[in-house]
Backbone as JSON, one array per atom type, in Angstrom:
{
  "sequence": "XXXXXXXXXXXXXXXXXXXXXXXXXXXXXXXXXXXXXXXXXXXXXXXXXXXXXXXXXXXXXXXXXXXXXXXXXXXX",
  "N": [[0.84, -1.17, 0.0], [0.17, 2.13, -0.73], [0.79, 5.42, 0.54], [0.78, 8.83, 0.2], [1.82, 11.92, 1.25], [0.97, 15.57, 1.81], [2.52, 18.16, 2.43], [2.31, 21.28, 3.33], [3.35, 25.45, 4.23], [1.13, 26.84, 6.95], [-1.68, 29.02, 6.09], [-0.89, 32.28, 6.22], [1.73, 32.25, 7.44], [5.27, 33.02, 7.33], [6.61, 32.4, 3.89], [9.69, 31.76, 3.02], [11.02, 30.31, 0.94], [9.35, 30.01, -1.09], [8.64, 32.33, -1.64], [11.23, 33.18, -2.87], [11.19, 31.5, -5.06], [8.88, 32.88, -6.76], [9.81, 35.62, -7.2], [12.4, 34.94, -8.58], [11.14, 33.82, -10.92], [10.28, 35.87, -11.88], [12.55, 37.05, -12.34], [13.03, 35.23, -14.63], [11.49, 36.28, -16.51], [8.54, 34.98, -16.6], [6.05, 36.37, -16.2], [2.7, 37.85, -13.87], [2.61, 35.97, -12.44], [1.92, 35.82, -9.01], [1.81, 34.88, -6.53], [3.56, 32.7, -4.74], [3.9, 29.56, -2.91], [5.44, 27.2, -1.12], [5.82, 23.52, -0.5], [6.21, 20.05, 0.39], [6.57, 16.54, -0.49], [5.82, 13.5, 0.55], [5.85, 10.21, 0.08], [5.23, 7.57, 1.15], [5.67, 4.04, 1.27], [3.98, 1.32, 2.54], [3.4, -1.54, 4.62], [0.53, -3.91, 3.97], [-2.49, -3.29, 5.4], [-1.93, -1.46, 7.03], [-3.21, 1.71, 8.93], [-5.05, 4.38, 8.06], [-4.65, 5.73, 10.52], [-2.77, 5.3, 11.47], [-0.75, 6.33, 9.71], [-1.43, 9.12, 10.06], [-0.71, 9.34, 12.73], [2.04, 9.12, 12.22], [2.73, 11.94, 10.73], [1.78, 13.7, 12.57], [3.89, 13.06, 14.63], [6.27, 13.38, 13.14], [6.07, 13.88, 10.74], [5.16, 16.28, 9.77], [5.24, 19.41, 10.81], [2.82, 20.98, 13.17], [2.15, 23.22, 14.12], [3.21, 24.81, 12.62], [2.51, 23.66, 9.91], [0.51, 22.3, 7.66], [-1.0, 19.27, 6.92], [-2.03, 16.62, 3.79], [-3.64, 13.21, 3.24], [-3.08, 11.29, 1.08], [-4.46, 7.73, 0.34], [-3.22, 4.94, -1.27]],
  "CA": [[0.0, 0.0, 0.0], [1.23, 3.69, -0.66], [0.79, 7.12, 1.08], [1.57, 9.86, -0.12], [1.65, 12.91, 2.5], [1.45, 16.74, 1.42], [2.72, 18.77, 3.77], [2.27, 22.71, 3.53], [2.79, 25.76, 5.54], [-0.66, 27.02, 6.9], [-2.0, 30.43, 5.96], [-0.28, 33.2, 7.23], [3.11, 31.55, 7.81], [5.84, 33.56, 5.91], [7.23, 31.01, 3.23], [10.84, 32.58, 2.19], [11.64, 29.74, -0.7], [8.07, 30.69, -2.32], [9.0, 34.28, -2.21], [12.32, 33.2, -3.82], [10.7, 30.97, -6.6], [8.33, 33.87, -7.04], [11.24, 36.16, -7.02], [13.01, 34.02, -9.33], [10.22, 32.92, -12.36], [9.17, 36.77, -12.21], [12.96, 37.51, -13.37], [13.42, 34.74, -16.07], [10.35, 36.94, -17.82], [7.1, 34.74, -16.06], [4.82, 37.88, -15.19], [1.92, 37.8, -13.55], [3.03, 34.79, -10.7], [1.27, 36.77, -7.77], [2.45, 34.12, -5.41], [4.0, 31.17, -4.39], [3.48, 28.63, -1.46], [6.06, 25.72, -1.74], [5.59, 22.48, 0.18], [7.05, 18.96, 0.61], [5.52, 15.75, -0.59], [5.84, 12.38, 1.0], [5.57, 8.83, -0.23], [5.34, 5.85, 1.64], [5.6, 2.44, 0.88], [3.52, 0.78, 3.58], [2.73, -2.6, 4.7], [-0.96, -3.8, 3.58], [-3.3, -3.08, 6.65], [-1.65, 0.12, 7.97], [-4.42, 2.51, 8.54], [-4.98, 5.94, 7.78], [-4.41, 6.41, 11.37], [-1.2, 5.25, 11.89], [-0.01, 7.31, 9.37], [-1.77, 10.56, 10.45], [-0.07, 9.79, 13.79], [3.62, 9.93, 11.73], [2.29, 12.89, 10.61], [1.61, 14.26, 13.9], [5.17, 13.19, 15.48], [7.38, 13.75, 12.53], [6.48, 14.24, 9.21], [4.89, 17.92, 9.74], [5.39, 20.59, 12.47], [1.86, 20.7, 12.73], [2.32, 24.19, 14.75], [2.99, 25.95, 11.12], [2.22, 22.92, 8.66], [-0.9, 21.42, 7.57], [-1.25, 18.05, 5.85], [-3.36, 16.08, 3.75], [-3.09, 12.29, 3.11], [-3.82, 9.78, 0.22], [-3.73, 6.43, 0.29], [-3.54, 4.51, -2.82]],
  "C": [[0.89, 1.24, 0.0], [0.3, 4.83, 0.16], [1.12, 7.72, 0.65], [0.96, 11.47, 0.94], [1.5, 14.57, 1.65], [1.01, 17.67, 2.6], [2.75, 20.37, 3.26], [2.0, 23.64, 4.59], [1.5, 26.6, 5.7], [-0.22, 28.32, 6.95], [-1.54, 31.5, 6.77], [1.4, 33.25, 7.81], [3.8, 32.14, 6.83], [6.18, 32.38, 5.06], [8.14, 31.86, 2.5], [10.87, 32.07, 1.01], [10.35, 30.05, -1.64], [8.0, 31.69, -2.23], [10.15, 33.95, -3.18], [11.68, 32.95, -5.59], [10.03, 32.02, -6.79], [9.5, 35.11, -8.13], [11.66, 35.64, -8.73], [12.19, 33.95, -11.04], [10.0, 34.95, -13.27], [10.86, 37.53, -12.94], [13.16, 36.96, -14.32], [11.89, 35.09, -17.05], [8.69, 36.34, -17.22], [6.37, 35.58, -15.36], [3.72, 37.0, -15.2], [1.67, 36.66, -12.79], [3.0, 36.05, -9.55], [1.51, 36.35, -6.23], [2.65, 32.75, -5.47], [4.04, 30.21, -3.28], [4.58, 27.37, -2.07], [5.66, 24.78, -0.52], [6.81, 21.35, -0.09], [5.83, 17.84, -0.24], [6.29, 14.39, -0.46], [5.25, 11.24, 0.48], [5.9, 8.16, 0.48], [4.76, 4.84, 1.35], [5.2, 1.54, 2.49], [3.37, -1.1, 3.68], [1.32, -2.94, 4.76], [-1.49, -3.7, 5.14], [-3.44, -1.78, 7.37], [-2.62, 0.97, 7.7], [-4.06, 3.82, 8.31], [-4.76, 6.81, 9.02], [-3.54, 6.3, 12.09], [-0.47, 6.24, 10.79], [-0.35, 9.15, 9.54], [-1.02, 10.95, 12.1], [1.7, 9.93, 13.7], [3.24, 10.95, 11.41], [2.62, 14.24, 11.84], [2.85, 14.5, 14.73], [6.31, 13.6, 14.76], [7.54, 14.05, 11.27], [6.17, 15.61, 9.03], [4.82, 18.31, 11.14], [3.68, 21.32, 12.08], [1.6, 22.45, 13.65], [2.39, 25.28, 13.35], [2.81, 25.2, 9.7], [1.0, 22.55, 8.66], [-0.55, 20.29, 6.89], [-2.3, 17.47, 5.43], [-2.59, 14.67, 3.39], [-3.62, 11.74, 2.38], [-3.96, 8.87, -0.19], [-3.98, 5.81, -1.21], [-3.24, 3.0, -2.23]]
}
């Protein structure tokens, strides 16, 4: 079974490297990029059974700082 995690930071949270990329696209000529938000994204390769709530509790202890991240999760 897979996971895949996406971790972003929540509203309001500065995000320097999506000012950079911003930054960045708006000098190789890409106008009109108004903003950028970057994130992370997580795959795991699970063993069949693992629930959706064992991995919301990696989540919880180590895959996002849940203090300025949010996540969502989707199992496949």
């Amino acid at each position: 079974m897979k996971a895949r995690v996406h971790v972003m930071l929540k509203n309001g949270v500065l995000d320097p490297q999506g000012e950079a990329v911003r930054h960045a696209l708006g000098a190789l000529g890409f106008d009109g990029v108004e903003g950028v938000r970057q994130g992370k994204v997580i795959e795991l390769n699970l063993a069949d059974g693992t629930s959706e709530a064992t991995v919301t509790e990696m989540c919880e202890k180590l895959l996002a700082n849940t203090v300025i991240e949010s996540y969502t999760i989707e199992l496949a």
